[in-house]
C-alpha positions in Angstrom: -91.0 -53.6 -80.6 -88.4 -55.7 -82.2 -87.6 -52.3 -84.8 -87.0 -50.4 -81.5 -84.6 -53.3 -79.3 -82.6 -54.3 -82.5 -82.8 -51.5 -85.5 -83.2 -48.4 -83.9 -80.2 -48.2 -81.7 -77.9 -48.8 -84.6 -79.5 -46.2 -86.8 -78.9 -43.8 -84.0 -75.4 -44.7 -84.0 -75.3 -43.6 -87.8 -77.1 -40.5 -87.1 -75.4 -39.4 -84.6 -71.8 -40.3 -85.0 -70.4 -37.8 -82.9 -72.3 -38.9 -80.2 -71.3 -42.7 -80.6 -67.5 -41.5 -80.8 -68.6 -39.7 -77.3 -69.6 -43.1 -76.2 -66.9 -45.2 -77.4 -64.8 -42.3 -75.4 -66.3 -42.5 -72.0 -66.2 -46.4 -72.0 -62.6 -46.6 -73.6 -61.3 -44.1 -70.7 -63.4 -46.6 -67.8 -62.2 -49.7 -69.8 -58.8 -48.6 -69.4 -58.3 -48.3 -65.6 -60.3 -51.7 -65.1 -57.5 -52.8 -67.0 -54.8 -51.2 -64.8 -56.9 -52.7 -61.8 -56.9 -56.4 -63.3 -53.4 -56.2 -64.2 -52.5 -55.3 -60.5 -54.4 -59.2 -60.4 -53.0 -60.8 -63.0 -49.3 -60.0 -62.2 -50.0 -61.3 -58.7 -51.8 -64.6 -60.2 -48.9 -65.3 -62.3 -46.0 -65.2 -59.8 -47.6 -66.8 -56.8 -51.1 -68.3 -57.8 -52.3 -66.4 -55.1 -55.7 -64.6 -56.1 -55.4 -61.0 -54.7 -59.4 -60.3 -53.5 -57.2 -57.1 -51.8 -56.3 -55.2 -55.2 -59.3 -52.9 -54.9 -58.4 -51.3 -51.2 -55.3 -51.0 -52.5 -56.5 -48.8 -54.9 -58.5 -46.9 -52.1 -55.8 -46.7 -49.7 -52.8 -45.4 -52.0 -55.7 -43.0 -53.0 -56.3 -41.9 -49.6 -52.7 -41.8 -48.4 -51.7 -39.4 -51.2 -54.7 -37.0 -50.4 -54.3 -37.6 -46.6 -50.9 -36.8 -46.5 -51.3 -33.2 -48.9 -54.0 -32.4 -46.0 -50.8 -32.0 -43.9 -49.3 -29.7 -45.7 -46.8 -32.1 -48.1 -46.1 -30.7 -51.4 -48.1 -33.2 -54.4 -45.3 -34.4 -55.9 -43.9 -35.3 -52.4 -47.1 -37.1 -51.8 -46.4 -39.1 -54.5 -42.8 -40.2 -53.8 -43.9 -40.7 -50.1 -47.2 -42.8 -51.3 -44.9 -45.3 -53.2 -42.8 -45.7 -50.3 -45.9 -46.5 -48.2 -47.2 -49.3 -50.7 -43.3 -50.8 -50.7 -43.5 -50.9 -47.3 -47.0 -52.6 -47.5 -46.1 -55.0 -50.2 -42.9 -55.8 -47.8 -45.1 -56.6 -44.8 -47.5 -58.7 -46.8 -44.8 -60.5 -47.7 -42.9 -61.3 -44.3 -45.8 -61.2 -42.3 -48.8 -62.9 -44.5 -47.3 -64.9 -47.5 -44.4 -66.7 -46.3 -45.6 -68.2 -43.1 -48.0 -69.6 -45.5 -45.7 -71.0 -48.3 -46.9 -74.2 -49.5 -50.7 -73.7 -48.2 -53.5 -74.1 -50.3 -54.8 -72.0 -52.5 -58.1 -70.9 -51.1 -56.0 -70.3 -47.4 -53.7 -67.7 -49.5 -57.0 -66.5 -51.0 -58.6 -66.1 -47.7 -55.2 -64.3 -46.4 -55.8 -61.8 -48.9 -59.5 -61.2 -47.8 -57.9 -60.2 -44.1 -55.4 -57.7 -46.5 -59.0 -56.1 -47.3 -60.6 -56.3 -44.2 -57.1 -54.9 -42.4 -56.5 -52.0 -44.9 -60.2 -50.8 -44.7 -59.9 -50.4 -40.8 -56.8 -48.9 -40.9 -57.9 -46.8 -43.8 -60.8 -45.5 -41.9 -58.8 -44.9 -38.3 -56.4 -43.0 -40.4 -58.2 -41.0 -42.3 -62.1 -41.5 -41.6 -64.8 -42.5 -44.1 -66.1 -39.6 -45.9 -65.2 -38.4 -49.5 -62.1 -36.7 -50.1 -61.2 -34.4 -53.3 -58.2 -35.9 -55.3 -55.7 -33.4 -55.4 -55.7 -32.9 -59.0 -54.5 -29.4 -60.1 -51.8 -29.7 -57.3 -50.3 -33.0 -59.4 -50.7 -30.6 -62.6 -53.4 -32.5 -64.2 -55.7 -30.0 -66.5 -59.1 -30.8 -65.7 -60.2 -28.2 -68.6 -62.1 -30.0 -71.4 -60.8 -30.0 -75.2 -64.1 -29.6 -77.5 -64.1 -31.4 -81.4 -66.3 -31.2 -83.8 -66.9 -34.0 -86.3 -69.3 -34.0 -88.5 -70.5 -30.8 -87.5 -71.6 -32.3 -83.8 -69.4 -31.9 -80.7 -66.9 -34.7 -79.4 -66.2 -33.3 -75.6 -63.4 -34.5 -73.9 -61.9 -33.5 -70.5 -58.3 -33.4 -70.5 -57.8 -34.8 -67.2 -59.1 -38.1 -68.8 -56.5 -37.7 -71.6 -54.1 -37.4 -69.4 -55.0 -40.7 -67.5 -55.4 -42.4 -70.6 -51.6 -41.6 -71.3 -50.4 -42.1 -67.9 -51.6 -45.9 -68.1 -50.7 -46.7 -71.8 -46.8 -45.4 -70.6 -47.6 -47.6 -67.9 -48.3 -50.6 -69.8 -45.6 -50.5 -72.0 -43.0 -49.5 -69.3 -44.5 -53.2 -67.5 -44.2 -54.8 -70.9 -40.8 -53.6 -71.8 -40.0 -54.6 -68.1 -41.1 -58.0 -68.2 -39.8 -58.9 -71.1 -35.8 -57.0 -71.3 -34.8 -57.1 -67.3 -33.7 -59.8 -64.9 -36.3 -59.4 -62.7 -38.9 -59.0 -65.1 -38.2 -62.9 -66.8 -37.9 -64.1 -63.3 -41.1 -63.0 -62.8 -42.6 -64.5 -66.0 -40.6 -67.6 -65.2 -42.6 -68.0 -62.2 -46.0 -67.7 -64.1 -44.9 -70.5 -66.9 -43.0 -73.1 -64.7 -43.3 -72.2 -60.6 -41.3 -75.0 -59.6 -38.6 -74.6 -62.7 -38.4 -71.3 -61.7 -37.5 -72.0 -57.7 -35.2 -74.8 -58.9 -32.7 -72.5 -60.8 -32.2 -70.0 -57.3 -35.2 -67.6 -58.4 -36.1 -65.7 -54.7 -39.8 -66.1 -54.2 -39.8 -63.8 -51.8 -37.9 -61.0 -53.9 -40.1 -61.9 -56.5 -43.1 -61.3 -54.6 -42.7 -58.1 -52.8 -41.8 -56.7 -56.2 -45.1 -57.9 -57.8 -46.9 -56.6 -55.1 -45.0 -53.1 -55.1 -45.9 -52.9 -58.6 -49.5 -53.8 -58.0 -49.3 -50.8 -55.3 -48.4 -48.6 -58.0 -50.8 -49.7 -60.7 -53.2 -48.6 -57.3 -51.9 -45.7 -56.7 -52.1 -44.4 -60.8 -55.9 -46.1 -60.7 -56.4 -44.8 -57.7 -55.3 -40.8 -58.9 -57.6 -41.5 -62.5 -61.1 -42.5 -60.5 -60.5 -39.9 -57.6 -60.4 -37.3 -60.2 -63.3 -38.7 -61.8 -65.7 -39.5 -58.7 -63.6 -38.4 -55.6 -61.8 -40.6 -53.0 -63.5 -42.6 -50.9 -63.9 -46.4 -49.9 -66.4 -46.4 -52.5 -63.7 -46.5 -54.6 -63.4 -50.2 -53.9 -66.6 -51.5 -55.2 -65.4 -50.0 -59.0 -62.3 -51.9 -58.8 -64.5 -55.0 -58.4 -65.2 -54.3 -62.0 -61.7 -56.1 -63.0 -63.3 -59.0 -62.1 -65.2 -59.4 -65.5 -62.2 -58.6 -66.9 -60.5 -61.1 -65.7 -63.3 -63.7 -66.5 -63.5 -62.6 -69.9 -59.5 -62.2 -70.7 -57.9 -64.9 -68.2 -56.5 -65.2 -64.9 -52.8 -65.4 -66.3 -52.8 -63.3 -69.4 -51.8 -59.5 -69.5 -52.9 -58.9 -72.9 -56.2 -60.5 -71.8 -56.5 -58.0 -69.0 -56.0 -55.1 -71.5 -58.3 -56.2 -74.3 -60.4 -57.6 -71.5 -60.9 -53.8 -70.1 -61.3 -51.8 -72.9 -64.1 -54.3 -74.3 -65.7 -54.7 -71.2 -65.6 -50.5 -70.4 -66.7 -49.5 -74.4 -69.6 -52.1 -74.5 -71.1 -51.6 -70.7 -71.5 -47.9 -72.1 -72.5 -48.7 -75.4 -75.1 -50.9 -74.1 -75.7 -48.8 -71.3 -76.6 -45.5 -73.9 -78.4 -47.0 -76.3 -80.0 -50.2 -75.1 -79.9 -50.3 -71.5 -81.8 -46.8 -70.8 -84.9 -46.9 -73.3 -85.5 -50.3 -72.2 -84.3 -51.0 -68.9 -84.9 -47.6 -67.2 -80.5 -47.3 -67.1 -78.3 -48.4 -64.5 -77.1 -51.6 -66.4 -73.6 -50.7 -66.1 -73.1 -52.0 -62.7 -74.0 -55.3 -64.0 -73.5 -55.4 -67.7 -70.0 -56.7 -67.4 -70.2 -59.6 -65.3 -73.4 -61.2 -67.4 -70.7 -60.6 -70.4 -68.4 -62.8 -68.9 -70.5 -65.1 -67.5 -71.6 -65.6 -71.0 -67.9 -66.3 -72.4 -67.0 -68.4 -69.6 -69.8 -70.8 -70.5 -68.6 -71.6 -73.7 -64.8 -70.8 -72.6 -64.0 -71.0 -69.2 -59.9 -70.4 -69.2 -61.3 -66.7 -70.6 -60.6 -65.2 -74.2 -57.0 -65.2 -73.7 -56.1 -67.6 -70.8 -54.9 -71.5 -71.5 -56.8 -74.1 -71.9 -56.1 -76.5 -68.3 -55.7 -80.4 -69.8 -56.0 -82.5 -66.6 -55.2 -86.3 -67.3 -56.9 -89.3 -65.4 
């Protein structure tokens, strides 16, 4: 019994390595949009230390709007532009109309501001375009959803290029959020914000600029999440309960940290699969990916509960 939970699964890795790199594929493609998704939090988090429980319909209902709005006959690329212009316009309403009439609340009232977002955007969302599944619009955006076949070590390695593609899209997404946090204006003022907030307000920083461009960027980390998992499952509100999956990730990489939320995804996507294949199905009958991650980082945040990556909080008394 003990040869078959703790030996066998790692010879079956070694016999099978084409399999395992199969694995490792599936889970490094998943782990990468829960990263997008808990970066959409984190950026949030750090500029107004507001926790954004509205992130997931967000991805849902930049989904919807793109596909909804090629129903009507828009060209895909016009879907697009006119998709981003719909989250601006979103991220500026949240702004004027939730956020700063609340300035200076507490936390959990912010918090429980974003929990109306949800509650708003899935109403709306199903008034404007109903409840059932939608196909993402795929071939129209000119994403190949052919598959590109290896073979190492003699086995087969299958991958389907519209995953290669969205694995691309968001690493050129990270690094164009990295390069512009870090080399424009607006970027250190944002990153200002997350260090010192009241440093940051002292020396003229807008808060409100500052935060209908976090969440305009959030909308667009949706909207690219959103385009990934509706080629992958289709577009529906369903959508929302697999963007729940960056919470783990921000458990196990912290609330404030963006390399956390990377690393955080891609270890929480590669092992929920790895366990999933070769533990969680022999023994446990499968279906241990829809809880796999948060008993991960429930474990970490017992022995570290700033996360991986976050700071350590020193309060004194």
């Amino acid at each position: 019994m003990l040869n078959d939970i703790f030996i066998k699964p790692f010879i079956d890795m070694v016999e099978a390595p084409d399999f395992l790199l199969q694995v490792l594929w599936e889970g490094l493609v998943s782990g990468i949009l829960y990263a997008l998704i808990a970066l959409g939090f984190v950026l949030i988090f750090r500029s107004s230390r507001i926790f954004n429980f509205a992130q997931g319909i967000m991805v849902v209902f930049a989904a919807l709007t793109l596909v909804g709005l090629h129903a009507m006959g828009v060209p895909a690329w016009i879907c697009v532009i006119l998709t981003l212009g719909v989250m601006f316009l979103l991220a500026v309403t949240i702004e004027r109309v939730v956020l700063r009439p609340l300035v200076g609340q507490p936390d959990i009232i912010l918090f429980m501001a974003t929990i109306g977002i949800t509650l708003f955007l899935i109403g709306l969302g199903e008034i404007i375009f109903g409840g059932e599944n939608k196909v993402m619009i795929t071939e129209e955006l000119g994403i190949p959803t052919d598959s590109v076949v290896l073979e190492p070590w003699g086995g087969l390695l299958i991958l389907e290029q519209k995953d290669i593609t969205a694995v691309i899209v968001a690493a050129l997404l990270v690094v164009a959020l990295l390069l512009f946090l870090n080399k424009t204006r607006m970027g250190r003022a944002i990153r200002a914000l997350g260090d010192d907030h009241q440093a940051a307000l002292s020396v003229g920083i807008s808060l409100q600029q500052i935060w209908v461009l976090v969440w305009f960027i959030a909308g667009i980390i949706a909207l690219v999440t959103g385009i990934a998992w509706g080629a992958r499952a289709g577009v529906s509100f369903a959508l929302e309960v697999i963007a729940y999956k960056a919470l783990p990730v921000l458990m196990l990489g912290g609330l404030e940290s963006i390399t956390g939320a990377i690393i955080g995804g891609l270890l929480i996507g590669m092992m929920e699969k790895l366990f999933e294949i070769y533990w969680g199905q022999p023994l446990l009958g499968g279906n241990t990916e829809t809880w796999f991650a948060f008993v991960l980082a429930l474990i970490v945040l017992l022995f570290r509960p700033q996360g991986l990556f976050g700071e350590r909080i020193i309060e004194r008394v």
